[in-house]
C-alpha atoms as one frame of an Amber mdcrd trajectory, in Angstrom:
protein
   0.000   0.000   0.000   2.777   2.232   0.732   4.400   1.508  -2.382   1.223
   2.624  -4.447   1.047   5.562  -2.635   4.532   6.679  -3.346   3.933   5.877
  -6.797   1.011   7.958  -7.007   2.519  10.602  -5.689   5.769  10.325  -7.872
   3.893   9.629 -10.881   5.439   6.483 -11.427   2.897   3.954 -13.022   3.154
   0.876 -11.530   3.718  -2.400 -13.377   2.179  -5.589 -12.457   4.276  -8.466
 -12.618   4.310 -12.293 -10.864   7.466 -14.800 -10.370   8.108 -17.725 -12.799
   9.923 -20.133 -12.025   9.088 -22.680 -14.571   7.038 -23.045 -17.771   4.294
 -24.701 -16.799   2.259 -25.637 -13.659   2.700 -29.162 -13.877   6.623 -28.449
 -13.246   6.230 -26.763  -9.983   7.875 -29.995  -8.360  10.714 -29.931 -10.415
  11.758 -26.677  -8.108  11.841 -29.290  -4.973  13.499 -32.230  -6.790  16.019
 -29.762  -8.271  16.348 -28.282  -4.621  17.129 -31.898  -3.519  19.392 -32.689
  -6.246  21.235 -29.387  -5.297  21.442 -30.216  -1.425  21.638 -33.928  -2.054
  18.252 -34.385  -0.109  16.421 -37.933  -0.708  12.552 -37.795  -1.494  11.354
 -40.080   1.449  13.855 -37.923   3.893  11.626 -37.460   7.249  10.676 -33.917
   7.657  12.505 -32.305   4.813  12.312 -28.852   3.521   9.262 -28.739   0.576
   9.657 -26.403  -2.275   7.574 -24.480  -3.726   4.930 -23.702  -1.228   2.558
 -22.520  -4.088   2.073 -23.806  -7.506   1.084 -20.928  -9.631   4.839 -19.616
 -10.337   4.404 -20.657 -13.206   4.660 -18.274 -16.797   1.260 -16.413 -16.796
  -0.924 -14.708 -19.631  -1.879 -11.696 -19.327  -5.528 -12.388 -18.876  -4.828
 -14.483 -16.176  -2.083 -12.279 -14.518  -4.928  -9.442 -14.490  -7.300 -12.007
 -12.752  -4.166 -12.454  -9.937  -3.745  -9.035  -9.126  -7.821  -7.963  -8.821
  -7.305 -11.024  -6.586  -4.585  -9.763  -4.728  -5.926  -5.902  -4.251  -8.627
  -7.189  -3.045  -7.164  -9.326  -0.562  -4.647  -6.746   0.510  -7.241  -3.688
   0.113  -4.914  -1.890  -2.328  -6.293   0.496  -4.416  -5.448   1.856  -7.781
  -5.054  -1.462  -9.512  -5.848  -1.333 -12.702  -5.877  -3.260 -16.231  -3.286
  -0.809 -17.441  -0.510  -1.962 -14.685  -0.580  -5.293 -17.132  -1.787  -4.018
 -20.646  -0.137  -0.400 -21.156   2.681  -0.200 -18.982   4.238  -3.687 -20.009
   4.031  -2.587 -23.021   5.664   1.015 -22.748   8.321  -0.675 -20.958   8.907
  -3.398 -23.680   8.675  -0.590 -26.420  11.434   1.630 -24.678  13.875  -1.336
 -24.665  16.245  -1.700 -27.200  19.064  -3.718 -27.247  21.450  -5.196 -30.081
  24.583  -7.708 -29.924  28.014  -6.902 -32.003  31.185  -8.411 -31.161  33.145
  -6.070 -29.660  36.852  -5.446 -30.600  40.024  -7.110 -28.775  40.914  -4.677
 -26.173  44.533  -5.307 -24.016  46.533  -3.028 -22.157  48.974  -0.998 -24.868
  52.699  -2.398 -23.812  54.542  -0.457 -26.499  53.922   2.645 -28.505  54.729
   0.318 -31.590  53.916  -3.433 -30.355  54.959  -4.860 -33.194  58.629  -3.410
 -33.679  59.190  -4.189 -29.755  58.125  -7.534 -30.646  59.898  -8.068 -33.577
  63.534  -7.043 -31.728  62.581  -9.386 -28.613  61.893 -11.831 -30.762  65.252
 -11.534 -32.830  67.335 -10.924 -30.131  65.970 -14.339 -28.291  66.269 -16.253
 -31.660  69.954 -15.178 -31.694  70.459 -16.340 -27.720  68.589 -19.502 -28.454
  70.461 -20.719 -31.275  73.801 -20.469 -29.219  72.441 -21.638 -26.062  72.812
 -25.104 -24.857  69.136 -25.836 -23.565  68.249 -29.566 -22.328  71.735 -30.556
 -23.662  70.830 -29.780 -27.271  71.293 -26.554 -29.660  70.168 -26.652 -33.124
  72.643 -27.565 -35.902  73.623 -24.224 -37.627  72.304 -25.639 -41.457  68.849
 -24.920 -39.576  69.281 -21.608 -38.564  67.428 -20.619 -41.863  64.343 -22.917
 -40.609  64.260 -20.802 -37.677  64.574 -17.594 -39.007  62.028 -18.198 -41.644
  59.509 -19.454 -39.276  60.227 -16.004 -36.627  59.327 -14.361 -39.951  56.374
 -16.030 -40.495  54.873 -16.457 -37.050  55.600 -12.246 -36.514  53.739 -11.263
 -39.642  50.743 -13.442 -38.431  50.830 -11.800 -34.993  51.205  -8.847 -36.506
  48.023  -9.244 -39.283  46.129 -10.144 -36.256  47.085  -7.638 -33.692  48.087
 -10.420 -31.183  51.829  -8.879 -30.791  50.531  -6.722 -27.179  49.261 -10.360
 -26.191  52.475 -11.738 -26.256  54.417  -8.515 -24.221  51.686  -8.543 -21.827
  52.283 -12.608 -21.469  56.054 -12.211 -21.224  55.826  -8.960 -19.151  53.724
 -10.943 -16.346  56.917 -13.959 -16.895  59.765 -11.532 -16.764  58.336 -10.426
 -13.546  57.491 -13.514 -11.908  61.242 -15.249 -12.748  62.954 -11.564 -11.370
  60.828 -11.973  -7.629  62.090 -15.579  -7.498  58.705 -16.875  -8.038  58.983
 -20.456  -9.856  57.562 -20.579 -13.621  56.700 -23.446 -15.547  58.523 -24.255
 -19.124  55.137 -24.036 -20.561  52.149 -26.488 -22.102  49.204 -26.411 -24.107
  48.932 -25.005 -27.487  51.375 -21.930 -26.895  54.501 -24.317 -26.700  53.405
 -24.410 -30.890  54.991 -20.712 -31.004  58.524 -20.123 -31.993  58.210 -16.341
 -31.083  57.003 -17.607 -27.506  60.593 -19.122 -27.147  62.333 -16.713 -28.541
  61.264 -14.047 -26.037  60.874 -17.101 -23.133  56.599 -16.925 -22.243  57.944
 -21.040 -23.055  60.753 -22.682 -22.752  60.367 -25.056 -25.246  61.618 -25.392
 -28.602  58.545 -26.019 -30.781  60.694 -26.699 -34.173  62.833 -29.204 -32.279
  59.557 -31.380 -31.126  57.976 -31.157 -34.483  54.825 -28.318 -32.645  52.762
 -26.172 -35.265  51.597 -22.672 -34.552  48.891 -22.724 -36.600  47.157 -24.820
 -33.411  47.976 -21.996 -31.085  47.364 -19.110 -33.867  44.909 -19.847 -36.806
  46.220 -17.111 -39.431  43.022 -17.665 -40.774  40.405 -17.218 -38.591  40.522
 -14.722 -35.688  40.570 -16.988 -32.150  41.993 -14.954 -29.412  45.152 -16.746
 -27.958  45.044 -18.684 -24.975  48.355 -19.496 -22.775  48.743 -22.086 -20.125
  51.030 -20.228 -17.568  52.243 -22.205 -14.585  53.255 -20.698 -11.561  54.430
 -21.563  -7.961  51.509 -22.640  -6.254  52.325 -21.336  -3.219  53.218 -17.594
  -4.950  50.199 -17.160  -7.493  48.666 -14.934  -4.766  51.671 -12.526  -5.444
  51.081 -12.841  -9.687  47.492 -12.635  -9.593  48.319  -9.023  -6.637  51.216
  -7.807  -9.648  48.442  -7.814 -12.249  46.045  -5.652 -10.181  48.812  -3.342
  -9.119  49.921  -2.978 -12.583  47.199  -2.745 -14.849  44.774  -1.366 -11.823
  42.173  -3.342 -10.142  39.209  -1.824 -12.501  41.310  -3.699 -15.898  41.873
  -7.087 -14.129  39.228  -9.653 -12.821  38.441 -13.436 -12.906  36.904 -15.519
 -14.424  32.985 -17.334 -13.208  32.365 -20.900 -14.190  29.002 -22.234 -14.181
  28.010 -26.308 -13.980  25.377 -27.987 -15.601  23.616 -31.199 -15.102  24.523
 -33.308 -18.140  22.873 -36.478 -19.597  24.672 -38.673 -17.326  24.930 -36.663
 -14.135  21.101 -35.886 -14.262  20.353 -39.528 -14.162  22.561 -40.321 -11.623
  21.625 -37.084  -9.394  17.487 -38.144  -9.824  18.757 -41.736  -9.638  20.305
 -41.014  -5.975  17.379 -38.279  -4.651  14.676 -41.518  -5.359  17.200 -44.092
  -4.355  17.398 -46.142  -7.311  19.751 -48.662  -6.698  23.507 -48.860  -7.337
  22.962 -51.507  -9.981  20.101 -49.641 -12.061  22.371 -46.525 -11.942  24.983
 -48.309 -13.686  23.868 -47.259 -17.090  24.999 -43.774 -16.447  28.465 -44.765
 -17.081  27.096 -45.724 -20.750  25.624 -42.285 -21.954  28.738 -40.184 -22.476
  29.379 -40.837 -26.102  25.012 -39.736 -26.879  26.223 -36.664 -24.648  28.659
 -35.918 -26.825  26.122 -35.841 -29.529  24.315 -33.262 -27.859  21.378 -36.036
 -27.798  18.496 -35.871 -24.864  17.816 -38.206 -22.576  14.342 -39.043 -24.181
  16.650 -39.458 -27.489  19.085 -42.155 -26.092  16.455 -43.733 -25.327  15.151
 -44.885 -28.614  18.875 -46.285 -29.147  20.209 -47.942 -25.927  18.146 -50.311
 -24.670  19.611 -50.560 -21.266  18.663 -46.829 -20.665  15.131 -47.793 -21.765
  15.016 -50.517 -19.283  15.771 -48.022 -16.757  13.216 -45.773 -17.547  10.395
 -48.184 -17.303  11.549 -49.592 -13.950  12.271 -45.986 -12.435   9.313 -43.495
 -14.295   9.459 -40.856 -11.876  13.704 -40.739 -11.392  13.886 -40.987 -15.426
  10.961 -38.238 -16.280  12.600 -35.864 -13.366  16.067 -36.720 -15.374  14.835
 -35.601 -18.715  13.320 -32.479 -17.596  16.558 -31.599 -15.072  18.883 -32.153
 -17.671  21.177 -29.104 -19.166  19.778 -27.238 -15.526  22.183 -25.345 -13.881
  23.253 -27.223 -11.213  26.133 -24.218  -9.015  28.457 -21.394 -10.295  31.763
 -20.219  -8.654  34.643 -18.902  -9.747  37.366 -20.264 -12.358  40.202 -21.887
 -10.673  42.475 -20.104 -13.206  41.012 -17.470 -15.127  42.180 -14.140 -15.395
  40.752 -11.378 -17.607  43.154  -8.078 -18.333  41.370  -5.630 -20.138  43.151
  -2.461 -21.549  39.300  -0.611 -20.666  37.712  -0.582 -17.832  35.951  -4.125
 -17.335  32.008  -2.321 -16.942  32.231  -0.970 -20.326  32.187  -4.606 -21.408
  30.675  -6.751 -18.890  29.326  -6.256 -15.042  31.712  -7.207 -12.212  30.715
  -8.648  -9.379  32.076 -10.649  -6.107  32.225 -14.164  -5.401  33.719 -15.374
  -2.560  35.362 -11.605  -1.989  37.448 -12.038  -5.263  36.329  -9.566  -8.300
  34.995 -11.489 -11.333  33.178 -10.883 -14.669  29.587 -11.929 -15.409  30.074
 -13.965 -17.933  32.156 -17.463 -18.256  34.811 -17.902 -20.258  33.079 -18.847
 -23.313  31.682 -15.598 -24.265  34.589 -13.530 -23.077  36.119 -13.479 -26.736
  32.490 -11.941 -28.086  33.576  -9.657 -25.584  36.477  -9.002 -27.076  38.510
  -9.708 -23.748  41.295 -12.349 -23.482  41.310 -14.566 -20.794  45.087 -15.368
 -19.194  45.149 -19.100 -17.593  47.156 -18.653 -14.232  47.515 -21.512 -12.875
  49.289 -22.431  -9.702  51.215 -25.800  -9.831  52.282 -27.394  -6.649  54.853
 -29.403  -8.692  57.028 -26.051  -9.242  57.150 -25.443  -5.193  58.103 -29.219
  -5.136  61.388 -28.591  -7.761  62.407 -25.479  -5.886  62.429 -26.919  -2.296
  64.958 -29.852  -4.022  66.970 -27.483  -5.345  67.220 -25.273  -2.298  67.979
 -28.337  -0.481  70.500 -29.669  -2.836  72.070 -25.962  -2.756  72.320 -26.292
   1.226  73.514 -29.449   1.463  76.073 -30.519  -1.170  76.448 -27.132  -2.620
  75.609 -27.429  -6.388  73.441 -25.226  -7.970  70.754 -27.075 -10.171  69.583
 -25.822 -13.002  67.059 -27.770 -14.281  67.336 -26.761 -18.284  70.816 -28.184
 -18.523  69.581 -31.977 -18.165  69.787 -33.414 -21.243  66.698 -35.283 -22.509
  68.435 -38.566 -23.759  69.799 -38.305 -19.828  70.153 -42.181 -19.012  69.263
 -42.878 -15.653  66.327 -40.368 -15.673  65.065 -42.696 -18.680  66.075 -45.749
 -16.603  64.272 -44.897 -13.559  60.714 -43.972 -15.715  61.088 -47.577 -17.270
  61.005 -48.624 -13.923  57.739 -46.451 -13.163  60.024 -44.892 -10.253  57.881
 -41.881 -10.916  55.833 -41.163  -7.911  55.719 -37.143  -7.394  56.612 -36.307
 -11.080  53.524 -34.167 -12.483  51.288 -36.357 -15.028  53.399 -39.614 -14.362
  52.703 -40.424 -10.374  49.167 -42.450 -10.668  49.827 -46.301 -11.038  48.146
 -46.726 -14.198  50.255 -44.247 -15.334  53.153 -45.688 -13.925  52.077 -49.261
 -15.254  52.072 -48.534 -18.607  56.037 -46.536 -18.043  56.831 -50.283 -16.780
  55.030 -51.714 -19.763  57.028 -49.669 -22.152  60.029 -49.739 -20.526  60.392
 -53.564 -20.601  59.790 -53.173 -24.648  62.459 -54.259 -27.702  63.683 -50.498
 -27.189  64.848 -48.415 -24.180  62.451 -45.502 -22.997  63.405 -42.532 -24.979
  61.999 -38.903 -24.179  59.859 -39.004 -27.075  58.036 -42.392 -26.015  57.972
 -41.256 -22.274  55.848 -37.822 -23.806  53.648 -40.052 -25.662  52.282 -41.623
 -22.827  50.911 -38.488 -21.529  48.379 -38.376 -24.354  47.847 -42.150 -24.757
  47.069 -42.252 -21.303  43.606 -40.787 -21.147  40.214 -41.747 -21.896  39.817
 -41.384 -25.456  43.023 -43.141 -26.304  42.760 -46.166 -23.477  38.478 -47.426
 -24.820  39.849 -46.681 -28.323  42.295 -49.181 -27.752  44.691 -46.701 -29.062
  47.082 -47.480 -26.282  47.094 -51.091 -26.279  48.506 -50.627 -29.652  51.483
 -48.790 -29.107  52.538 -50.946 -26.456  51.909 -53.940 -28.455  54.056 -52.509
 -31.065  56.828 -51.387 -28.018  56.771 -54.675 -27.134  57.310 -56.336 -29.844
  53.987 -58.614 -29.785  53.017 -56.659 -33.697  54.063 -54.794 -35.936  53.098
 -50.796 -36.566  50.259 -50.908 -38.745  49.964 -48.748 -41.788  47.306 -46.067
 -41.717  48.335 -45.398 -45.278  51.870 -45.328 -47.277  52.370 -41.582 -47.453
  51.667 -41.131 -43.309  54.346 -44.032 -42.249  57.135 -41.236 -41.926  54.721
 -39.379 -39.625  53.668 -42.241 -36.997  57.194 -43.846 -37.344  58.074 -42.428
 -34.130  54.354 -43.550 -32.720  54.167 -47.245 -33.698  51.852 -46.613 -36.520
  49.290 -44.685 -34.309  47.964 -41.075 -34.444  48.459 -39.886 -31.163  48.828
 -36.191 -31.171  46.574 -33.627 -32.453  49.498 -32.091 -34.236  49.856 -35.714
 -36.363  45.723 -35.376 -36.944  46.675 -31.869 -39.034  49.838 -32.724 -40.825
  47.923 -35.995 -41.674  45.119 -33.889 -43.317  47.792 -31.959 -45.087  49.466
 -34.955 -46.743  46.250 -36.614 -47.685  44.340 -33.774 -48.753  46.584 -30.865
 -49.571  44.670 -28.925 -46.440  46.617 -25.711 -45.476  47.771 -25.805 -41.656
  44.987 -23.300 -40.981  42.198 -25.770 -42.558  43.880 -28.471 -40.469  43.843
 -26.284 -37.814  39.694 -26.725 -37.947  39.727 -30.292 -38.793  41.471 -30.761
 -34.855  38.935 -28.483 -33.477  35.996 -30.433 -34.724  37.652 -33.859 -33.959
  38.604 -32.197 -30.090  34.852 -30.377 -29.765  33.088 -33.648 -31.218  31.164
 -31.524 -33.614  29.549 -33.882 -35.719  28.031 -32.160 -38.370  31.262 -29.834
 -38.714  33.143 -33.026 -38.813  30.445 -34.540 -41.348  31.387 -31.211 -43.578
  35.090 -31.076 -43.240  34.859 -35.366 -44.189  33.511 -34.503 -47.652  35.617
 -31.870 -48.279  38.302 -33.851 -47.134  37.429 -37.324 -49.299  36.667 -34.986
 -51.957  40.300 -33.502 -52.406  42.246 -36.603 -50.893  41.081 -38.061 -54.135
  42.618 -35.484 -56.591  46.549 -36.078 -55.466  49.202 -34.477 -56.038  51.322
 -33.178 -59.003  55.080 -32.051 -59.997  55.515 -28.239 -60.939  57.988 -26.636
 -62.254  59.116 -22.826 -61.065  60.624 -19.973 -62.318  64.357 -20.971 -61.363
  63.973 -24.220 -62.596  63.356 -26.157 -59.500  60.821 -29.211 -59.548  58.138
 -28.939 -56.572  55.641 -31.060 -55.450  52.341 -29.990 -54.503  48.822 -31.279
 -53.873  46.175 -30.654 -56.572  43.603 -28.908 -53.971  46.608 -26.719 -52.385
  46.230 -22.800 -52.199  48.852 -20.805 -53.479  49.957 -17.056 -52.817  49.519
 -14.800 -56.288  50.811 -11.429 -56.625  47.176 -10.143 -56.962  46.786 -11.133
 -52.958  44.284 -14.240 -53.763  45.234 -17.970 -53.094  44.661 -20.454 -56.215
  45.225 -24.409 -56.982  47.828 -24.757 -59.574  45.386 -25.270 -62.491  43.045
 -22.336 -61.039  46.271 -20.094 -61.705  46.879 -21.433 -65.088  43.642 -21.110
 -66.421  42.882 -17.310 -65.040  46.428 -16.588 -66.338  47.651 -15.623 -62.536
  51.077 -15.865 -61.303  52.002 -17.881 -58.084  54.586 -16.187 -55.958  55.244
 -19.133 -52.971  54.402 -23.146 -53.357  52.731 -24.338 -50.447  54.716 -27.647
 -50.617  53.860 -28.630 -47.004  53.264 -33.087 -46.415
């Protein structure tokens, strides 16, 4: 009553509105089953909380939201309700909103008044140290310095085309910082060890040419994805990287990152499964449902193609019907373990900030921060770092020696001895004893555990790789028990060093490069569909890809006189700025300044 009488008196015309919670009446008691999923509360619990007390919060016309509220004034003896607080003044209010999506530009703090020439001498000047360093007891021959260079070149004028070169100073700016307080840094991982420029100017310490890593799966030249580093720090420090980014930038630039979780196929089952206490055994058939999940199939869908679920269903109505109406729900949101946004202007021009848990963090999750044009930073802190720092220190007090960890060579002998052995227990990604079971598996094969065979294991031993029976494979070919099979004759050279099995993603592109004349950039997608499980993006990229696998390839000769050989559906640089096959550019007359002779 108050309310309407300050209105009144303001002028403001009231809007009637009611709560809804859910579409339809009949889903009122998904609210309390979702409550119980949520607080892991069992449906025949004695005396447990019931939600909703009401069942009309459901999504109301406006005929019956006007029948509601002459309800409600009536009941609360308010007067001045009217028809108009549902007809007119919704619909003023809808007609004064406007609102329109763009993608908004990349914005990052400016690190240089010209990024790319302070780049471009980093970069040069860490080629040069690189190439005379001794790093992991290796340097590169100096008949490859041309590689290298040519590669800087290439990998600069990308970064430069995209306007990724202030990413990279910001990145190695944060690193320069962290390795000058003391604070341990990791060598790097993920897609930005792919970067020769990264090395050069040391955001990683790995040499990407060396172990045969491709930018294009960090950078696509051809399609504008905002960069995303892995950057490991000492756990016990990030406190002090994540405090030097707010110092430095300012606290309204720099924020986290929410993350939201949602009940999938599987853990909606097993959540309704649990609140009606289905048993153990029925619940089993959760563990079956991942690869219709992957689909982006519903439960109601699956259904119609495993039986097992549909067994389920019609010995458990209520738990399965709760499932399929719970699933994709929201089930909590917090705050991204490593997430960091930097923004070069002020975060709430792009996105509202807010607090959880006391820590500043945008809106939005991470998947919508490039439409936001903001780049999200991966700090992550790595307990593994604190764990090499303490042996060092320790080493350093008692015996003296100074340790310095790049100088071990990675052919050294009894470091490959001892993972043979699966004597591995506190090494990051090699401690669990599955992991360490299938070191011991290797190491007792026809040849002695190499570096190279020691890194595969890291990406055989997961999921995908171990029901595929992709790892069974490799060791059987370790062993000795078979021989490497042939995927096809032109891609032996490129799973020689795998037993005859694709293993990394960087093997999935070059393969699509040899077969079908893709460019690294098109290969670039072809690992992003296969990674995302996008089927009908996978369905398109497999016709284009049977469709120019078939064509081949063909011997050209150039200008000097040199013989080339390229593949039939390979684009080509002309000096009018387009890209053509080889018989495009003959037959519109156009001349070819580079061969893309990539296998």
């Amino acid at each position: 009553m108050k309310a309407m009488k300050v209105a009144n008196a303001l002028k403001i015309a009231p809007v009637a509105f009611y709560p809804a919670y859910y579409e339809k009446e009949e889903d009122a008691d998904l609210r309390d089953i979702a409550h119980m999923v949520i607080n892991n509360i069992k449906t025949d619990q004695p005396y447990r909380f019931h939600i909703p007390h009401q069942r009309d919060n459901s999504i109301q016309n406006r005929k019956h939201l006007l029948v509601r509220l002459m309800e409600f004034s009536k009941r609360m003896g308010v007067e001045g309700i009217s028809s108009a607080m549902v007809n007119e003044t919704q619909d003023e209010i809808i007609a004064a909103c406007s609102w329109r999506w763009h993608e908004m530009p990349v914005s990052l703090p400016v690190m240089a008044e010209d990024e790319g020439d302070t780049l471009t001498r980093m970069a040069a000047e860490g080629l040069k140290r690189r190439l005379t360093t001794l790093e992991f007891g290796w340097k590169p021959p100096a008949e490859q310095y041309q590689v290298y260079i040519n590669r800087l070149r290439y990998e600069l004028s990308v970064l430069k085309k995209l306007g990724f070169c202030g990413y990279f100073l910001m990145v190695e700016n944060l690193l320069s910082w962290a390795r000058k307080q003391d604070i341990p840094v990791g060598p790097g991982r993920g897609s930005s060890a792919g970067s020769l420029v990264a090395w050069a100017i040391g955001i990683t310490n790995i040499d990407p040419l060396r172990h045969g890593l491709l930018f294009e799966r960090f950078i696509n030249p051809e399609r504008l994805d905002l960069p995303d580093a892995d950057l490991d720090f000492s756990q016990a420090q990030r406190p002090r990287v994540l405090e030097y980014l707010e110092e430095h930038y300012g606290e309204k630039y720099v924020a986290g990152i929410p993350n939201f979780s949602y009940l999938g196929m599987a853990s909606a089952l097993r959540d309704t499964a649990r609140i009606y206490g289905v048993s153990t055994e029925d619940m089993a058939v959760s563990k079956q449902l991942k690869p219709f999940d992957d689909e982006g199939l519903t439960l109601e869908e699956t259904r119609e193609q495993l039986g097992a679920l549909d067994k389920y269903a019609k010995a458990n109505p209520e738990a399965f019907d709760a499932a399929c109406k719970l699933q994709s729900l929201m089930r909590s949101y917090g705050k991204h373990a490593a997430g960091v946004i930097v923004s070069g202007v002020p975060l709430t021009e792009r996105t509202p900030v807010e607090l959880r848990n006391g820590v500043r963090c945008i809106a939005f999750d991470k998947r919508f921060c490039e439409s936001m044009g903001l780049i999200k930073l991966d700090v992550l802190g790595l307990a593994t770092l604190d764990l090499l720092a303490l042996a060092k220190r320790y080493i350093k007090e008692n015996e003296g020696i100074d340790v310095n960890l790049d100088a071990i060579p990675l052919d050294d002998k009894r470091v490959l001895e001892g993972m043979a052995l699966g004597e591995t227990t506190g090494v990051f990604q090699f401690e669990s004893g599955g992991m360490r079971n299938l070191l011991k598996n290797l190491g007792s094969g026809i040849k002695p555990m190499s570096f190279e065979m020691a890194v595969a294991t890291t990406a055989l031993y997961r999921p995908g790789p171990m029901q595929s029976g992709m790892m069974d494979t490799y060791v059987s070919v370790a062993r000795g028990y078979e021989d490497a099979h042939s995927l096809h004759p032109s891609l032996d050279e490129l799973t020689k060093e795998t037993n005859g099995v694709l293993v990394y993603q960087e093997q999935i592109m070059k393969a699509s490069q040899i077969l079908a004349g893709f460019s690294l950039s098109e290969a670039d997608m072809v690992r992003k569909a296969i990674g995302k499980k996008d089927i009908e993006k996978m369905k398109k990229i497999g016709a284009d890809f049977s469709d120019r696998a078939q064509l081949g390839w063909l011997e050209v000769q150039t200008d000097d006189g040199q013989i080339v050989t390229v593949h039939r559906a390979a684009l080509h640089p002309c000096s009018d700025g387009k890209k053509r096959t080889v018989e495009q550019a003959m037959k519109e007359d156009a001349d070819i300044i580079e061969f893309d002779t990539s296998k």
